[in-house]
N, C-alpha and C positions, 0 to 999 in steps of 0.2 A: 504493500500500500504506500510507503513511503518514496520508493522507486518509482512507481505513477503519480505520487502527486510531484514530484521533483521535474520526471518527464516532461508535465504536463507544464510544467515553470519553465523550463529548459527552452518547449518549442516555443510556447505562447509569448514569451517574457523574456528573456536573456538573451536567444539566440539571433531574435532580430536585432538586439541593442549593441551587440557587442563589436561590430568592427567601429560604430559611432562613438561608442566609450574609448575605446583606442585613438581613436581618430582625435577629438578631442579635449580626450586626459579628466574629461569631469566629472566629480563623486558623481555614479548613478543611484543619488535617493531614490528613485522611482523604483529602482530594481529591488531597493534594502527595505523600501516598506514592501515590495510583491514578497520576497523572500518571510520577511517577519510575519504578515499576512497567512503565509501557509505554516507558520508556528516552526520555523528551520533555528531562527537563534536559540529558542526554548530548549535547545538540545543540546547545550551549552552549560545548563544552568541546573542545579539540582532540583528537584522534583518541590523540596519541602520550601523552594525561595521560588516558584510559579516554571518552573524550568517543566521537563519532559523526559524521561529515562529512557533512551532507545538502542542503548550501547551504544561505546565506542565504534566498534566496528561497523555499524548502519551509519553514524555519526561521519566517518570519514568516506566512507562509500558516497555518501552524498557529496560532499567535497568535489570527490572524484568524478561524480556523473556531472554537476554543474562543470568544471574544468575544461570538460571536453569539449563546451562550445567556449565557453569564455575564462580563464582562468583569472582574472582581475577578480569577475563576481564570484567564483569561489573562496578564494580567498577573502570578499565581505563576510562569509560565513566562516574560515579556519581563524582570521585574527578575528574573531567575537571569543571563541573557544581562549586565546593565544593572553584575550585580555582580559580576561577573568580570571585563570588560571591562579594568578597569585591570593585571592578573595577566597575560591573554591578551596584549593590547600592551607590558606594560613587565618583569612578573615575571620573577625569576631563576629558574630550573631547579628549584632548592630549593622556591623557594615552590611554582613551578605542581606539583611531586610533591608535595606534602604536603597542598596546600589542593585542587585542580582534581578530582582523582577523588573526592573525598566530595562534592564539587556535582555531578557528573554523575550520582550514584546515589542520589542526593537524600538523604542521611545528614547534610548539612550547607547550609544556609539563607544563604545571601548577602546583605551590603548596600552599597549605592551611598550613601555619605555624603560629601556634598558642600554640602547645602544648612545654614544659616546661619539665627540668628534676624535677621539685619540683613546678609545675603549669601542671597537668593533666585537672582534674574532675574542680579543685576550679583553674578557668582561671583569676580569677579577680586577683591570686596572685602571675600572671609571673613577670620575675625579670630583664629580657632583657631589656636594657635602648636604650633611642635614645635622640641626641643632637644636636643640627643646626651645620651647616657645611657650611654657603652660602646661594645658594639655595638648596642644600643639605642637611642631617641629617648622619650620624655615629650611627649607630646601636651596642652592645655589650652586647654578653650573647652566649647561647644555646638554641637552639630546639631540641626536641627528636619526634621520631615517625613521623616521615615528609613524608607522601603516596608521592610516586616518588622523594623525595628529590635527591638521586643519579643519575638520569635520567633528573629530572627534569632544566627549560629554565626560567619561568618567578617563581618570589617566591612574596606573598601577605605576610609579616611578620608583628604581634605584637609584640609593645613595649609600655613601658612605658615613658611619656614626664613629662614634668613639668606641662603641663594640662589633663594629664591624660593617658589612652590607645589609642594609637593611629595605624593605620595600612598603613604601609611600603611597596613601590614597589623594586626589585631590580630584576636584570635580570644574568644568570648564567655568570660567570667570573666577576660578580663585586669586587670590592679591597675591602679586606676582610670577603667576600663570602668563608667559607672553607666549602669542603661535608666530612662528615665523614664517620661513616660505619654503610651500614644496619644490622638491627638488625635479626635473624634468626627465624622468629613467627611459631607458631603453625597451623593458617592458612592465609588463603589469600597468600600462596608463590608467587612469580611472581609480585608481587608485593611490589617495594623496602619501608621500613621504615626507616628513614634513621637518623641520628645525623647530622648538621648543626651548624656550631660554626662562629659566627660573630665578629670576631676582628676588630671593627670598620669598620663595615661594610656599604658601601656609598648607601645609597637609599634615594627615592623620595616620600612625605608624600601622601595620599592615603585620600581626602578629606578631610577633616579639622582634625586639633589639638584637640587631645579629644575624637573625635567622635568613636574610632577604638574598643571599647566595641560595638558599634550599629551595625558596620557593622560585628563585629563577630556572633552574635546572628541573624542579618537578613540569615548571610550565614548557621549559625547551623540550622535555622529552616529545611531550604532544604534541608541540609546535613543529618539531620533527616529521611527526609523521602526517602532521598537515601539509603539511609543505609537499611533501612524499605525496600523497593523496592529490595535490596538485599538479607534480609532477607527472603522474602516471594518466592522468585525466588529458592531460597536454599531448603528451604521445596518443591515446586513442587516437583525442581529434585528431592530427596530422597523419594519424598512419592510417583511419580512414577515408582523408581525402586520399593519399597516396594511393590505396589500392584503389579506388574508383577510377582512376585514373590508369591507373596499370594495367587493369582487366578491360577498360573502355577504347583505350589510347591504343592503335594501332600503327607499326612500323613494320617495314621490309614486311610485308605482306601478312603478319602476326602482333595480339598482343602486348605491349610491353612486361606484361609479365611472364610471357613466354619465354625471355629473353634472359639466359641462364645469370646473366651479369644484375640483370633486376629484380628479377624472381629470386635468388637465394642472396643477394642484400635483405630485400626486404625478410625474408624466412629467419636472417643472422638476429634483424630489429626487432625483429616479432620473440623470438625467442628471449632475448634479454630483457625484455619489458614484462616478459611473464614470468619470470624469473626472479627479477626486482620486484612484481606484485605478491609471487608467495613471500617473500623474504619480508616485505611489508606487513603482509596480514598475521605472518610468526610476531613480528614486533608491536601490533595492535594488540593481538592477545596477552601476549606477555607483559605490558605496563597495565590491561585492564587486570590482570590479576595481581601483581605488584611493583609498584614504582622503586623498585631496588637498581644495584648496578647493573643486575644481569640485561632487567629490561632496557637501561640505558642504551648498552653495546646494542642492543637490538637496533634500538631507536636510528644509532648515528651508521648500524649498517645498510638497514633502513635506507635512510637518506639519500648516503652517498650513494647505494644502488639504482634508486627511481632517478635521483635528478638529475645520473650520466646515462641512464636507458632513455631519457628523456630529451636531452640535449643531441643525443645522440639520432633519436629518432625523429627530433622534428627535420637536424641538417640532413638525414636523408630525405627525408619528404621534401622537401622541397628541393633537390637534386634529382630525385622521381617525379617531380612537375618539370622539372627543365624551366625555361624562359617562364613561364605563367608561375611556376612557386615562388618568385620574384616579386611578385606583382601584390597588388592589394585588393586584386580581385578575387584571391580565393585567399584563404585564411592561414596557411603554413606558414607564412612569412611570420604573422603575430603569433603563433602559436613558438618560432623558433626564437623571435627576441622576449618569448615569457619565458620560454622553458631555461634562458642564460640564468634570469635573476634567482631559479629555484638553485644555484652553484652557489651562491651570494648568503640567502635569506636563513636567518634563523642557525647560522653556524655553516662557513667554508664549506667547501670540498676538502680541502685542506685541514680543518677543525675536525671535520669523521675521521678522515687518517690518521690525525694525531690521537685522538678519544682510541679507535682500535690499537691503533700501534700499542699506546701504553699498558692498553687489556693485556695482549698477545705476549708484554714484556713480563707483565705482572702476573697474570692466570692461565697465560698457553691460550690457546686456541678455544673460540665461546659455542662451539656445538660437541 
């Protein structure tokens, strides 16, 4: 049921919207109330704070089928999940009632802020400070790359305390809250990045003193495999248009998928995408049973699998369009500058190697 009503979003709603959202880069409200509408952020949110319990695993599925026409508006539904995250695992009672049921009904826009102009990849070395206030804390620094920051209603922010990293609640027009300006990406248009600058910026700590490295890493796990979910939704689409194109498109008097050079290209793309998707669905299971290290290593093999079966699969498709995968008349092009930013988001290519590397150094081999 949840597969047909997403379908029924996908043709009616998204899929005509999405080269326009590309095209010109702006938040599609329209889409994020049709999405909330069909109760999609709700599934984000605990049941007991107005949310919807439909597992993970359905939860990122969805991800993935939106993806495949549009990967931007996927992602309005992974960073909902991505920005509560730290509420979900650490928030008090208080918070999750006041902030959690306006994310589930989409009245209220979440953001994951953790990234740094000089704390990307290595988080442990942001520089944003925070200092009691009262009941209060005073936040000061910069965020960069903040998915909906300019749109965005409630903000989950890391800082640094005097006991450590800690994670900050503040809700949009808080005194000194400034939004800055989106950044103009490659892909994922339609979806704002944004610069955030906290001139003592007045927020509310986010379970204890300290603790805000825990809850960043419980949120990357998921964040992972959002992205992942992203990822692999991106290769459909493009490797659906590819084969339509393969089995339609005629040369030297044959198919071009008859064409042993393009037929088992694509058969190599196809396989490594299904391969990357068991490897995912091991790593969905595995953090819905428990958020340990084991399921970490899942999480960031996860990743780095979907988001180079991905990158990998859109540059063939559109090498299997020839001259027109060029163009912006059919979709491969956008689906191959989305599928760069999933290398980027939420932890390197480079950040998975290193996460397994040290496993492999530390406990041997994780199967």
């Amino acid at each position: 049921m949840i597969a047909e009503t997403v379908d029924a979003l996908v043709r009616d709603v998204i899929a005509p919207r999405a080269a326009e959202i590309d095209r010109t880069a702006a938040f599609p409200r329209d889409v994020y109330a049709a999405m909330a509408a069909a109760g999609l952020f709700a599934a984000t949110v605990p049941e007991s704070y107005g949310g919807v319990d439909i597992g993970l695993r359905a939860l990122f599925e969805t991800v993935e089928q939106i993806a495949a026409a549009s990967a931007s508006c996927a992602m309005l539904l992974g960073n909902c999940g991505d920005g509560v995250g730290a509420l979900v695992h650490g928030g008090s009672d208080e918070q999750r009632a006041r902030v959690l049921p306006r994310i589930a009904d989409g009245s209220a826009i979440p953001c994951f802020c953790l990234t740094e102009p000089g704390a990307g990849s290595d988080a442990a070395a942001l520089t944003t400070t925070a200092v009691p206030d009262g009941r209060a804390w005073r936040l000061t620094g910069s965020k960069l790359y903040i998915t909906n920051g300019s749109v965005g209603d409630v903000f989950c922010i890391w800082a640094r305390t005097e006991a450590g990293i800690s994670c900050f609640l503040a809700e949009r027009g808080a005194e000194g809250l400034l939004v800055g300006r989106d950044e103009d990406l490659l892909g994922l248009r339609g979806l704002p990045a944004t610069e955030l600058h906290l001139d003592g910026c007045r927020a509310e700590l986010v379970g204890s003193d300290g603790d805000g490295f825990r809850l960043a890493m419980a949120t990357l796990d998921e964040a992972r495999l959002n992205i992942a979910a992203c990822a692999l939704g991106t290769a459909r689409g493009a490797l659906t248009h590819a084969l339509d194109h393969a089995r339609t498109r005629v040369a030297f008097g044959q198919p071009l998928i008859r064409h042993q050079g393009l037929g088992f290209l694509l058969a190599d793309v196809v396989t490594e995408v299904a391969a990357a998707r068991a490897l995912w669905l091991q790593a969905i299971d595995a953090v819905a049973e428990s958020h340990d290290r084991a399921a970490s290593i899942r999480c960031a093999l996860a990743k780095n699998a979907c988001c180079n079966a991905a990158m990998r699969a859109t540059t063939e498709a559109v090498q299997v369009l020839g001259g027109a995968g060029l163009t912006r008349d059919v979709p491969v092009e956008r689906f191959f500058r989305d599928a760069k930013t999933f290398q980027i988001l939420d932890g390197t290519t480079q950040i998975q190697q290193l996460i397994i590397s040290r496993h492999l150094e530390r406990q041997g081999l994780p199967f």
